[in-house]
C-alpha positions in Angstrom: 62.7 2.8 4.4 66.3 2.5 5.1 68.3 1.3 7.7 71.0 3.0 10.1 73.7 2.5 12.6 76.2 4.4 15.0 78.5 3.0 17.2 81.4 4.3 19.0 83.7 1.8 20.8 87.7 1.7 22.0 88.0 -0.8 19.3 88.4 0.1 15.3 84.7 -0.4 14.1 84.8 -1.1 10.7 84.1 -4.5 11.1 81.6 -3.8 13.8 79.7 -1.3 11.2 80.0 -4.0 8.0 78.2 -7.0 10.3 75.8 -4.7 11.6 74.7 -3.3 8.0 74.4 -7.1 6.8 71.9 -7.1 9.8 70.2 -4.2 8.3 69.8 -5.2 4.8 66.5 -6.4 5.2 65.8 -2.7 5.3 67.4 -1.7 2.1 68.9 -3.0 -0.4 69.7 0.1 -3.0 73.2 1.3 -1.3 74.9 1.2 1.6 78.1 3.5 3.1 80.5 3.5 5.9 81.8 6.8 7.7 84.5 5.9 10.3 86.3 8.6 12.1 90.0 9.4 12.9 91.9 11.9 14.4 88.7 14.5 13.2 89.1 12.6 10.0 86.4 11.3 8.2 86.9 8.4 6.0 83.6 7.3 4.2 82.8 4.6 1.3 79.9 4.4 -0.5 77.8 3.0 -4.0 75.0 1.3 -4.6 74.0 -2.3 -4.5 73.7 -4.7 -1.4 76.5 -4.1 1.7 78.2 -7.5 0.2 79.1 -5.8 -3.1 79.7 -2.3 -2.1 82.4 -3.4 0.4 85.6 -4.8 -0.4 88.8 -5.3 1.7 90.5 -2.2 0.2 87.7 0.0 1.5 87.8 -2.2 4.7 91.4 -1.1 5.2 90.5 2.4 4.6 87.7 3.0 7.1 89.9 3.5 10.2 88.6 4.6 13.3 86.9 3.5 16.3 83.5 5.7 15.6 81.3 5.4 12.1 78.2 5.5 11.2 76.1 3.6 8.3 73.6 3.0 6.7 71.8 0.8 3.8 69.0 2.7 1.3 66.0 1.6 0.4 65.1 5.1 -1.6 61.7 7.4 -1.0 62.7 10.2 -2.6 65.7 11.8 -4.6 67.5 10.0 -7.7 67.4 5.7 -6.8 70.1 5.2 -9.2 72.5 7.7 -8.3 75.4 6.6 -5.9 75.9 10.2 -4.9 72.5 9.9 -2.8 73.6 6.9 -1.0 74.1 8.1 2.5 75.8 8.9 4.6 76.0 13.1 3.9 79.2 15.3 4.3 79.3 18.7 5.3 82.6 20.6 6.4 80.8 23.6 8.4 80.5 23.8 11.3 83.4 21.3 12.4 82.3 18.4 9.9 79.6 16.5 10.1 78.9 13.2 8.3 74.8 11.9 8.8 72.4 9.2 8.1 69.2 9.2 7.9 65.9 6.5 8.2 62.5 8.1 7.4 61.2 10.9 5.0 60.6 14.8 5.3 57.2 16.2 4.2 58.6 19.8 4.3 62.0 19.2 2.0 60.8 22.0 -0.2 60.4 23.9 1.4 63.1 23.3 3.8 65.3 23.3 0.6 64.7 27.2 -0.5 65.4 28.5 3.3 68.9 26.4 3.5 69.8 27.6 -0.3 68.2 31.3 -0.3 68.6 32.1 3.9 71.7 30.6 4.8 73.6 30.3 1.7 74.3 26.5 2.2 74.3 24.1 -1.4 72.4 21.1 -1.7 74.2 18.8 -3.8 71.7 16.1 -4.3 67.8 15.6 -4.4 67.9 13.9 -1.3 65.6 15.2 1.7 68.5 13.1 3.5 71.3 16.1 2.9 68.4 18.8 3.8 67.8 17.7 7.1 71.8 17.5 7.4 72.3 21.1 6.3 69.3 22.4 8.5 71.2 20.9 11.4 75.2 22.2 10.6 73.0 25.5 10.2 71.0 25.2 13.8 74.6 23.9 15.2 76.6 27.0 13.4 73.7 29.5 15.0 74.5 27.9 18.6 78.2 28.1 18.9 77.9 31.8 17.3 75.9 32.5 20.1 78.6 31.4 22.5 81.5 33.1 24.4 83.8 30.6 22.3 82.9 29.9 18.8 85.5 27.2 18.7 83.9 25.2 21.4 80.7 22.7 21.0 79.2 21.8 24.7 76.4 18.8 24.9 74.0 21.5 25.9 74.3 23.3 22.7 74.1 20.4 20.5 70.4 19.1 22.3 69.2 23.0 21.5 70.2 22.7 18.1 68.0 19.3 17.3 65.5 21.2 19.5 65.5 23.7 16.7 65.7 21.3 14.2 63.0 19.0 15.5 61.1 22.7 15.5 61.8 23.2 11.9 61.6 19.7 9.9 58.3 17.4 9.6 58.1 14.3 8.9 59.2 10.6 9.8 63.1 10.7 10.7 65.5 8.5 12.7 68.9 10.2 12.4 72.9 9.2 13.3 75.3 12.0 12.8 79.2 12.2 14.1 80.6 15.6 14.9 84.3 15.8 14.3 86.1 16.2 17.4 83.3 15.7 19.3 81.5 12.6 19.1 78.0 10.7 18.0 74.4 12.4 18.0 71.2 10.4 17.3 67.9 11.6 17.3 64.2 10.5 16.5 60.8 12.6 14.7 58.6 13.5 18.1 55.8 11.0 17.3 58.9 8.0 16.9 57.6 6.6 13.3 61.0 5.6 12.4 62.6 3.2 15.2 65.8 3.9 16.8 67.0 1.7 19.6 70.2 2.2 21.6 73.0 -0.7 22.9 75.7 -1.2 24.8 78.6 -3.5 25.7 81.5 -3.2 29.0 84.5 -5.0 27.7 87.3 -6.9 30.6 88.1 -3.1 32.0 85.1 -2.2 32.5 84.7 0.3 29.7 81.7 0.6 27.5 80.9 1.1 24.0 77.5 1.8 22.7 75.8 1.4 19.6 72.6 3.1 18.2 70.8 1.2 14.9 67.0 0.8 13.4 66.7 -2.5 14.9 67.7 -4.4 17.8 68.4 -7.5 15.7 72.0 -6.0 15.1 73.1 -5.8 18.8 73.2 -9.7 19.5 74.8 -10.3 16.5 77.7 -7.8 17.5 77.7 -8.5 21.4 76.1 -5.4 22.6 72.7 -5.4 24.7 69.8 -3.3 24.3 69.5 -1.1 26.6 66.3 1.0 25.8 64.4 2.8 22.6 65.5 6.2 22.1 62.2 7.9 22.4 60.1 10.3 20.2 61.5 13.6 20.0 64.9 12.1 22.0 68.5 13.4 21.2 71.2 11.5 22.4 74.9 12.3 22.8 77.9 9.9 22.9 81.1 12.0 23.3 84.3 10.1 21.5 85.3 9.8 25.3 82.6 7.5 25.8 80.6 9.7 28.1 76.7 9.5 27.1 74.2 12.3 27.4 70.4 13.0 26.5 67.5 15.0 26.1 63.9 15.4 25.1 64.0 18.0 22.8 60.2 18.5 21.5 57.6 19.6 24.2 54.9 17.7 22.7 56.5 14.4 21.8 54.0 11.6 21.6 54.8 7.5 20.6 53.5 7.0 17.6 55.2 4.0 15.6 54.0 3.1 12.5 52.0 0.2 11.8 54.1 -1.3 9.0 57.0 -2.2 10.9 55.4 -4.5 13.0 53.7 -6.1 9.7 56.2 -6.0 7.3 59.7 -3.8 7.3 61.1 -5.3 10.6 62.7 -8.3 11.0 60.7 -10.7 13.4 63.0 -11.8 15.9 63.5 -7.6 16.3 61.8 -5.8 19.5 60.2 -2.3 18.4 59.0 0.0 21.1 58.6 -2.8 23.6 56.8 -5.1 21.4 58.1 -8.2 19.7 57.3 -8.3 15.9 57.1 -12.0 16.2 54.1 -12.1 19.1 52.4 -9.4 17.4 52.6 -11.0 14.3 51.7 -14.3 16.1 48.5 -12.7 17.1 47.6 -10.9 13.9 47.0 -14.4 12.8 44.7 -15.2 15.3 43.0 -12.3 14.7 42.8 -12.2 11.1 41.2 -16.3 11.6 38.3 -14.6 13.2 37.8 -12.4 10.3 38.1 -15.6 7.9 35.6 -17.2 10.3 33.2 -14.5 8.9 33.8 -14.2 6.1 34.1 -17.4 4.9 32.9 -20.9 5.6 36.0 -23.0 7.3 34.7 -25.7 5.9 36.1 -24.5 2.6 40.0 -24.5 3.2 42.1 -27.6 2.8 45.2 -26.0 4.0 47.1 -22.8 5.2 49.8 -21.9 3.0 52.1 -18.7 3.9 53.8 -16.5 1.4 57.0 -16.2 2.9 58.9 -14.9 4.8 57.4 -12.4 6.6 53.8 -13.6 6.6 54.8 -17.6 8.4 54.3 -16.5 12.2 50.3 -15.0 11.2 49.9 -17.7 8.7 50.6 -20.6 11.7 48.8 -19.1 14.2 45.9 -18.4 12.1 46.1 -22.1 10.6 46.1 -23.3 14.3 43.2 -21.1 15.4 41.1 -22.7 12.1 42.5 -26.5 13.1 43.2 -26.6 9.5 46.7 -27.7 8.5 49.6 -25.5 7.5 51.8 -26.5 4.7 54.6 -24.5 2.8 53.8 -25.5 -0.7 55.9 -21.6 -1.9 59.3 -22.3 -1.9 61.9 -18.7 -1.6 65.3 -18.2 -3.4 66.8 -17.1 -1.0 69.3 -15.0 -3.4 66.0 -12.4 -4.5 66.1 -9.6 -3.1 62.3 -8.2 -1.8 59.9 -7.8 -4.3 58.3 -4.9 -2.6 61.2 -2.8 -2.1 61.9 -3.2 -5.5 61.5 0.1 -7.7 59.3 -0.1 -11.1 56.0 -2.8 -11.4 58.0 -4.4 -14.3 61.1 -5.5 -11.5 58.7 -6.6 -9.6 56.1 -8.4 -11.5 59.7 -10.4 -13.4 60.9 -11.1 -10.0 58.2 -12.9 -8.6 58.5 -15.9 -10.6 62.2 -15.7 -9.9 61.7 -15.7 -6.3 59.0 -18.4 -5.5 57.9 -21.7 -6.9 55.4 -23.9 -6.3 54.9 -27.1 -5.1 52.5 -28.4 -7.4 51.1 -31.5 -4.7 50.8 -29.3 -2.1 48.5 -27.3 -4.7 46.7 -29.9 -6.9 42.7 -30.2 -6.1 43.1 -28.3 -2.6 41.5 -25.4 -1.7 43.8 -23.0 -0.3 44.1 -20.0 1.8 47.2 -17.9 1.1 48.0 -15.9 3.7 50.6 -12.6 3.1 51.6 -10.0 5.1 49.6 -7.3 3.1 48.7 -6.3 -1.0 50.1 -3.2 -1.6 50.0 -2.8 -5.5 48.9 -6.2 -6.4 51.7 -7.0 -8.7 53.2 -9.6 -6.5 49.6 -11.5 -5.6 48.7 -11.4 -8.6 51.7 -13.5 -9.9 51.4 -15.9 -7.0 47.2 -16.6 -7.5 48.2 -17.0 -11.3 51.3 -19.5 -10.5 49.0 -21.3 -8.1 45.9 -22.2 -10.1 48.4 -23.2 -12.7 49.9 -25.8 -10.1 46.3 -27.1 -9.8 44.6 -25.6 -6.7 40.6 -25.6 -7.6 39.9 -22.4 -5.4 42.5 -19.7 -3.7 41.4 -17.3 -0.8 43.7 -14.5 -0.1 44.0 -13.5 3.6 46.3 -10.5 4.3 47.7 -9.9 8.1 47.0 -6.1 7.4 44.5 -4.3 6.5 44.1 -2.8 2.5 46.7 -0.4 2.2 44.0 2.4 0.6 46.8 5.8 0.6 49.9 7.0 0.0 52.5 6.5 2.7 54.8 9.4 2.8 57.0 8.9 6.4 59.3 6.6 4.3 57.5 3.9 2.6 57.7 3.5 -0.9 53.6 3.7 -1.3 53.8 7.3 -3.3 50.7 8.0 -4.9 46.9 6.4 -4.7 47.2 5.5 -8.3 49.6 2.1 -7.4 47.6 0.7 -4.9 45.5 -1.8 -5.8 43.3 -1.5 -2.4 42.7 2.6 -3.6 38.9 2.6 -4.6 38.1 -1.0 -4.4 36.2 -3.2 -1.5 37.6 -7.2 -1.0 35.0 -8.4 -3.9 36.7 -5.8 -6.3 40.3 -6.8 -5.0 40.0 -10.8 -5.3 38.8 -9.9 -9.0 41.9 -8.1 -9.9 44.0 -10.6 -8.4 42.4 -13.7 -9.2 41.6 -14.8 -6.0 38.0 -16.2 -5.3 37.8 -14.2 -2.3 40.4 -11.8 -0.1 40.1 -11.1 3.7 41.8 -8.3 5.1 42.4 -7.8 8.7 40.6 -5.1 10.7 42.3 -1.8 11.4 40.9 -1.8 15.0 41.8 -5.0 16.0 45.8 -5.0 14.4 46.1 -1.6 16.3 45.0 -3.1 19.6 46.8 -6.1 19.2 50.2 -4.2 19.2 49.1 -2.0 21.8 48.4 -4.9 23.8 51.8 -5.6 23.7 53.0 -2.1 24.8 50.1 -0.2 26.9 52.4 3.1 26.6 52.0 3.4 22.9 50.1 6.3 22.6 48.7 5.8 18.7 50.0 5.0 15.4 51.3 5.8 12.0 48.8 4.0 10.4 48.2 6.5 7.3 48.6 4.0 4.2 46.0 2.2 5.9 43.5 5.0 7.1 44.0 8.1 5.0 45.4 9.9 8.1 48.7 11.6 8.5 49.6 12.3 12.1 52.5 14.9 11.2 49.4 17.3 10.0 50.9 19.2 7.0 49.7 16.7 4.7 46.4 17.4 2.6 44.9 16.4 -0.8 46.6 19.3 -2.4 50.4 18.1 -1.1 49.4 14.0 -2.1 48.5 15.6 -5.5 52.0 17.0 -6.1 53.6 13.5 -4.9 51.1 12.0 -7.6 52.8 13.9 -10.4 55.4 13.0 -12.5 58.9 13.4 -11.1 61.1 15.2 -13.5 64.2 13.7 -14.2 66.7 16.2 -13.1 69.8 13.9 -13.9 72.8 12.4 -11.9 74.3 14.7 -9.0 77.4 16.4 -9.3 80.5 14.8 -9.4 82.4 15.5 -6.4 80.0 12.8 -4.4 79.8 10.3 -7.5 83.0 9.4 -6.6 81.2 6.5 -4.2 84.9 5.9 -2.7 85.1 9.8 -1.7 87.5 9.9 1.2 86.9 13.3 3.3 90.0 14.6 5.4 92.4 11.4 5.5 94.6 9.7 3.8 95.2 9.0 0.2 92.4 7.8 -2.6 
């Protein structure tokens, strides 16, 4: 899951870009880069670590312009500690082109060997990220070849080459890409698993600058409004004159969103194809207190407690449904990153105890019902039941707002094999045993898709394949989940001309 943002403006956007990333960190908190663009010159800073530490006024200075793109990395696939995979990409053919990218690919091999072997481009990374990025200079090189004036780039033949593109890649993807000399592209995977949501502001004269990001959250925060999701299968065009254009570009485009924004990745107060996370997290709470109503006897509880942050709204709505009271007896440092994001179970289980403590009279001689968002590998619950009982709570039911996450989730969520998932193989009974719990409750598939629905009537379905087993792109079988299951091999750093995270491309002096 990463996050990423385009904007272009009649204003220099460097500022614009840093304030929306810190917006966006939620969504990744690996690396983040800056691309601003001058006179058809691209000036781009990147490492890893959070947007607070990779930024610093000298880069600040550097990253002229009054277009850019950005992005912050939460990474699915390539090398995690390798600051030559944070994005954005570069490529100098056709024209230059700079892109960021949200989402994963499920055909990067293959898409690999036909950019390397067909059309003699070099991939410099293990990224999926600077595949997509080649297929597209490629589809964009084929289209102005075909034209009466190679030299010349027209709106039409941009939206035919993501239309070949779309054609070509799988997978989740929200994409941001400038075109020097031309202007901003942005486009989304035909089912829209990854959002992608575009702004806009008029400034005193009447002109208008627009913005495109992975959330919403970002536009309030830099005075834009939202005008509208880009939808699935959706290229859009902003010309550095400001002049915006669009297309649909795949013939069988369908919404789609996946589940887990709504549950966990998205920030609350942000609006995802039409639906509020907060309401629909709201009413995954009521929902999920009907489950505990049969599951368990209300009688039972003391007290609600959430797990913050994500899981408050379900955990108050679902502690009003019972009439039972809710009470915040885990307290957050606020300076931990999230737990889930976090690569390696050893991060994460160390972490925990780093990140939340507990109130030990909220806890002593209660029985409590812990409510979270979901229990993906266990790791985190388990540390939290343990810290619990230890503060003196005499019995702990574990209540998650989404159902058990039973597969791997390959669109962009770090959920990579069956193997980490404690839900994989296991009913609730089996669950609450390995996490210490004396019972877990998990809420109904059904019921958490027509919730959201409920909210937006025009979604069509879902990415919910980490929770059912089925992957709506359909190139992904037992045989392609048993490669992801397999050791990665360690192929090293990439090579050096993008290590240099302060890599300036086409203007001015290092």
């Amino acid at each position: 899951m990463c996050g990423i943002l385009g904007l272009v403006a009649h204003e220099p956007v460097n500022q614009l870009l840093y304030d929306g990333l810190q917006m966006l960190q939620h969504r990744g908190q690996d690396a983040a880069g800056i691309v601003t663009v001058e006179h058809d010159s691209f000036h781009m800073h990147k490492n890893i670590g959070m947007v607070r530490d990779v930024f610093r006024t000298r880069h600040m200075r550097d990253l002229t312009g009054h277009a850019g793109i950005a992005h912050v990395r939460y990474p699915t696939a390539g090398n995690a500690g390798s600051s030559a995979e944070a994005q954005p990409f570069y490529v100098s053919s056709p024209f230059g082109i700079v892109l960021a990218h949200n989402g994963n690919l499920t055909n990067t091999a293959e898409l690999g060997e036909s950019v390397c072997r067909h059309h003699l481009r070099h991939i410099n990374t293990q990224s999926d990220s600077e595949v997509l990025l080649n297929v597209l200079a490629h589809e964009l090189r084929v289209q102005v070849g075909h034209s009466g004036d190679p030299q010349r780039l027209e709106v039409g033949q941009i939206f035919n080459a993501v239309a070949e593109v779309q054609r070509q890649i799988r997978g989740a993807y929200a994409v941001v890409a400038l075109i020097a000399g031309y202007g901003l592209l942005a486009f989304r995977d035909p089912y829209g698993i990854r959002p992608l949501v575009l702004g806009s502001r008029t400034d005193e004269t009447g002109r208008t600058d627009y913005a495109l990001a992975s959330e919403n959250v970002v536009f309030g925060s830099l005075g834009y409004r939202l005008e509208r999701d880009v939808r699935p299968g959706e290229a859009v065009f902003i010309g550095f004159d400001g002049t915006l254009s669009s297309r649909l570009c795949h013939s069988a485009a369908k919404l789609s969103p996946c589940l887990f924004e709504y549950v966990y990745f998205a920030r609350p107060d942000s609006v995802i194809d039409g639906v509020s996370v907060y309401q629909a997290r709201c009413d995954m709470g009521v929902a999920l207190a009907e489950t505990v109503k049969r599951s368990l006897n209300p009688d039972d509880i003391d007290v609600v407690m959430p797990i913050p942050d994500t899981s408050r709204p379900s955990a108050m709505t679902l502690a009003q449904h019972l009439g039972k009271p809710y009470r915040e007896g885990l307290i957050k440092n606020r300076y931990i990153g999230r737990t889930f994001i976090m690569p390696g179970q050893a991060t994460r289980k160390k972490s925990v105890r780093q990140k939340l403590s507990a109130i030990a009279s909220e806890f002593a001689g209660k029985n409590v019902l812990l409510v979270d968002d979901s229990i993906v590998r266990g790791t985190t619950s388990r540390e939290i039941v343990e810290m619990v009982r230890e503060a003196g709570a005499k019995k702990i039911f574990f209540a998650s707002a989404a159902p058990e996450v039973r597969y791997p989730n390959v669109y962009g969520i770090d959920m990579p094999t069956s193997s980490e998932l404690i839900a994989h193989g296991r009913n609730a009974a089996e669950i609450a045993r390995e996490i210490g719990a004396d019972a877990c409750i998990f809420q109904d598939l059904d019921e958490l898709k027509n919730l959201v629905r409920r909210l937006n009537p025009a979604i069509e379905g879902f990415d919910d394949s980490c929770f059912s087993g089925r992957y709506i792109t359909g190139d992904v079988d037992e045989a392609y989940l048993a490669k992801l299951a397999q050791p990665a091999k360690n192929t090293g750093s990439s090579a050096p001309m993008t290590a240099d995270a302060g890599l300036r491309v086409g203007g001015g002096d290092d």
